[in-house]
C-alpha positions in Angstrom: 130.8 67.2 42.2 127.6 69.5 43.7 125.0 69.4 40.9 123.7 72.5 40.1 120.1 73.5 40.2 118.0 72.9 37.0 117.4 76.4 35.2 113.5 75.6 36.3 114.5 75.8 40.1 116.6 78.7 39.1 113.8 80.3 37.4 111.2 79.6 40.7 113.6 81.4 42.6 114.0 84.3 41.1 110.1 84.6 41.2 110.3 83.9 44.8 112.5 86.5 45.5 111.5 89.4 43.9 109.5 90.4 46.5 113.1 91.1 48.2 114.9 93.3 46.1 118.8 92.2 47.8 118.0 88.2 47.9 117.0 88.9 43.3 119.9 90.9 42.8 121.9 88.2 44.9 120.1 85.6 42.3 120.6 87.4 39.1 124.9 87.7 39.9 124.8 84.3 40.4 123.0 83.6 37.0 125.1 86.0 34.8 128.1 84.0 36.4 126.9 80.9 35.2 128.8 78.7 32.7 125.7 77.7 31.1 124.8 79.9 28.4 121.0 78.9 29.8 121.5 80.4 33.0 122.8 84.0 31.8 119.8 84.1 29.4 117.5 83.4 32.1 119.3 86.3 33.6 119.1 88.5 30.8 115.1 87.7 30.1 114.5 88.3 33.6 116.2 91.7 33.7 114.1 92.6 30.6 110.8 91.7 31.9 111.3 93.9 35.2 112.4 96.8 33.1 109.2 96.1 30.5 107.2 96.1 34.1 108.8 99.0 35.3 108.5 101.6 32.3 105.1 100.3 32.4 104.1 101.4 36.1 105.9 104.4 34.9 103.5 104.8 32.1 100.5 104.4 33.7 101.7 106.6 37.0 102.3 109.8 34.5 98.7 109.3 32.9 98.0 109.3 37.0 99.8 112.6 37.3 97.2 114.9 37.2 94.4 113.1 39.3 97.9 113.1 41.8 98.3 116.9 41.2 94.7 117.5 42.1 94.9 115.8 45.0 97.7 117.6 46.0 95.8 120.5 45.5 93.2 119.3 48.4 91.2 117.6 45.5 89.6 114.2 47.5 87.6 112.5 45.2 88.4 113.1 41.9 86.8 111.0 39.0 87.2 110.1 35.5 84.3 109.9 33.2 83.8 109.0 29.6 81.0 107.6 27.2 80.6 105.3 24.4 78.1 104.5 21.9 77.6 107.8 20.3 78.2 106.8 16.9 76.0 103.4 16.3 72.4 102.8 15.0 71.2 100.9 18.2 71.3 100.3 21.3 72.3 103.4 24.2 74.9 105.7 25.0 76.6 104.0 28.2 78.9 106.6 30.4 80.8 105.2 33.3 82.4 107.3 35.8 85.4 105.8 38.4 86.7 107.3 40.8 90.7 104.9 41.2 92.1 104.5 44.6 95.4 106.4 45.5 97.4 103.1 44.8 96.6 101.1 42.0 97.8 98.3 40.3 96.9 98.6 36.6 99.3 97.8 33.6 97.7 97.8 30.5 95.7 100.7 31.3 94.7 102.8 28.2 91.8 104.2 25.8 89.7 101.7 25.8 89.5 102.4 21.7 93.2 100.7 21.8 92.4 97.7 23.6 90.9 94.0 22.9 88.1 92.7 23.9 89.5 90.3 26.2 92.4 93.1 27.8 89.2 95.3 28.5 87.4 92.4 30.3 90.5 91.8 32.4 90.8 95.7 32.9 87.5 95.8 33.7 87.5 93.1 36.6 90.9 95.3 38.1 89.5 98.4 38.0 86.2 97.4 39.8 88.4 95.8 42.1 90.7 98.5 43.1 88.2 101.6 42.4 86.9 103.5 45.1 83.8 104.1 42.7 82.4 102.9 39.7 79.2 104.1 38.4 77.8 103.7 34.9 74.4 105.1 33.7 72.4 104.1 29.8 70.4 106.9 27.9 68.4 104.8 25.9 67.9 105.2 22.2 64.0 106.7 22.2 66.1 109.7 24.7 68.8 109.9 22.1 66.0 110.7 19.3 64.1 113.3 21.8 67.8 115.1 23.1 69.6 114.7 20.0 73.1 112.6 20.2 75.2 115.3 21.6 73.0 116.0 24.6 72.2 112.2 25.4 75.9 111.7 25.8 76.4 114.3 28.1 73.3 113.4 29.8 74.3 109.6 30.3 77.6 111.3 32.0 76.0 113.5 34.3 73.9 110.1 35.1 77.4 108.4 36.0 78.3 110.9 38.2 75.3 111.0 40.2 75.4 107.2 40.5 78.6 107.2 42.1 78.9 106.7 46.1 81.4 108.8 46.7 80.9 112.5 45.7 83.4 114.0 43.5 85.3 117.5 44.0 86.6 116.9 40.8 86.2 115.6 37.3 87.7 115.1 34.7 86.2 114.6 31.2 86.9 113.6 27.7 87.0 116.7 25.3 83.9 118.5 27.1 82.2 119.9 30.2 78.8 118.6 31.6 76.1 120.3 32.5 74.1 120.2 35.8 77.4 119.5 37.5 78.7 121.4 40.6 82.1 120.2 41.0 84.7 122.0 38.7 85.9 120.0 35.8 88.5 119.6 33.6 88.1 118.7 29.9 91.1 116.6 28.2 91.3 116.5 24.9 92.0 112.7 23.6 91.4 112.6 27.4 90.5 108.7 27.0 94.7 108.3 26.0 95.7 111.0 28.2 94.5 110.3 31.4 93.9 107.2 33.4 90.9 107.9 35.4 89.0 108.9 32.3 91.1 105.7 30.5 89.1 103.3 33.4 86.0 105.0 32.9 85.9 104.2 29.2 87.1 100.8 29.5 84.0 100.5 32.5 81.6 101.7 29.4 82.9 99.9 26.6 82.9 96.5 28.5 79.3 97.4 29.8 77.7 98.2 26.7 79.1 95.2 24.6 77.4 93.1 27.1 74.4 95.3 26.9 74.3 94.8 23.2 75.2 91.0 23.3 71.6 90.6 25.7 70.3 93.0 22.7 71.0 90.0 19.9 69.2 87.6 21.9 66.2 89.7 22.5 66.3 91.0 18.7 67.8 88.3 16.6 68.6 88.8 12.8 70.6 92.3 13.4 74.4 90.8 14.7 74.5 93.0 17.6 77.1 90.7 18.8 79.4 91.6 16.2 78.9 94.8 15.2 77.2 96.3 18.5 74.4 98.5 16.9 76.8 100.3 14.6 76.7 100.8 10.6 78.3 97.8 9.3 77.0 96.7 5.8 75.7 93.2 7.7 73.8 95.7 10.0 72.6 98.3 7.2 71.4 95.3 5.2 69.8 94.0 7.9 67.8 97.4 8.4 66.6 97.1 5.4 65.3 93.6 4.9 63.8 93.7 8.9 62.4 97.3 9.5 64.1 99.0 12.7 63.7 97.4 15.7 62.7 99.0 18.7 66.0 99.9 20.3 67.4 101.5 17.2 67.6 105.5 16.5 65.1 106.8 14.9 67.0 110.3 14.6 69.6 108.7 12.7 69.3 108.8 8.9 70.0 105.6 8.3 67.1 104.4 10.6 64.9 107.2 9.5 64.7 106.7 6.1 63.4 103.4 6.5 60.4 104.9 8.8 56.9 105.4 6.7 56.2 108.8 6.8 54.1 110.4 9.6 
């Protein structure tokens, strides 16, 4: 009697074949035929996981659709930029600005808000593999306290776009419109969950500035900028106020400036 391959050989074939799309389907017939219960689960799991993969390169292609209908529209080079940082007590506002190939390869993709640290990283390292532009620019907390908070974040966007090597004719922005730029832009509200070019430029500022602040702890210990990352936690505000502010926190902001002597 022929023995029949383990499920473990069964299972390396399927992932050997599903590059060709007759030789899996052949595969999976065979397994839902199977006597062993085994088999037709293998079948069953494998079945799921392509549809799981498939709704999600369905998910991220239609938060692609409108960087796809711009380009349709004779729009080259359109990018995605979005900021972090506005609301903490330290540290910069960090903007990033990526401009993603036609073709991309990104499942996970999303508002960087909804992700973990360690999805972001791995987002990070795809999208800065597969972008045809990344730029990401810092307005540093003494500029925050001169522009006031609103301006330095669309400042440290217009930085990212002029960083970037390839010149947009389009952008594409979280909530708002920045100044001082000549191509036209389109302002998405929630834009960070709505579309994926501004979705990879968050996730390019989030990862950046966590690192930024990370240096920060080393260079100013006794705050937790590791943990917290500059914003108002009760370990932070207590910190404030046994330390003093250091010198990359916001004067501007009250929490800050009510620990200032008076001028």
């Amino acid at each position: 009697m022929k023995r029949r391959p383990s499920l473990a050989v069964l299972e390396a074939r399927l992932a050997a074949a599903e590059r060709d799309p007759g030789r899996l389907e052949a595969l999976l017939a065979e397994l839902e035929a199977d006597s062993r219960a085994g088999a037709r689960a293998l079948a069953e799991r494998f079945r799921a996981r392509r549809r799981r993969s498939q709704a999600e390169r369905e998910r991220v292609a239609a938060l692609l659709a409108l960087r796809d209908e711009l380009h349709r529209d004779g729009a080259r080079t359109v990018a995605g930029v979005d900021e972090v940082g506005m609301g903490p007590l330290a540290g910069p506002v960090v903007a990033a600005a990526v401009v993603l190939d036609d073709e991309v390869d990104l499942p996970g993709l999303d508002d960087s808000k909804k992700k973990s640290p360690r999805a972001r990283a791995r987002l990070e390292r795809a999208i800065r593999e597969q972008a045809r532009a990344v730029s990401v620019a810092e307005v540093s907390a003494s500029e925050i306290d001169r522009l006031n908070i609103y301006r330095a974040g669309l400042e440290a966007m217009r930085r990212a776009l002029v960083g970037l090597r390839a010149t947009p004719d389009h952008v594409l922005v979280d909530a708002r419109t920045i100044p001082g730029v000549a191509a036209p832009q389109t302002p998405l509200v929630n834009g960070d969950a709505r579309d994926g070019s501004i979705a990879a430029a968050s996730i390019v500022a989030k990862v950046h500035r966590d690192a930024l602040m990370e240096r920060m702890d080393r260079l100013h210990p006794g705050y937790g900028f590791t943990r917290h990352k500059g914003y108002a936690t009760a370990e932070h505000l207590e910190a404030l106020r046994r330390m003093g502010p250091s010198p990359i926190h916001r004067a501007s902001f009250a929490p800050v400036k009510q620990l200032q002597p008076p001028a």
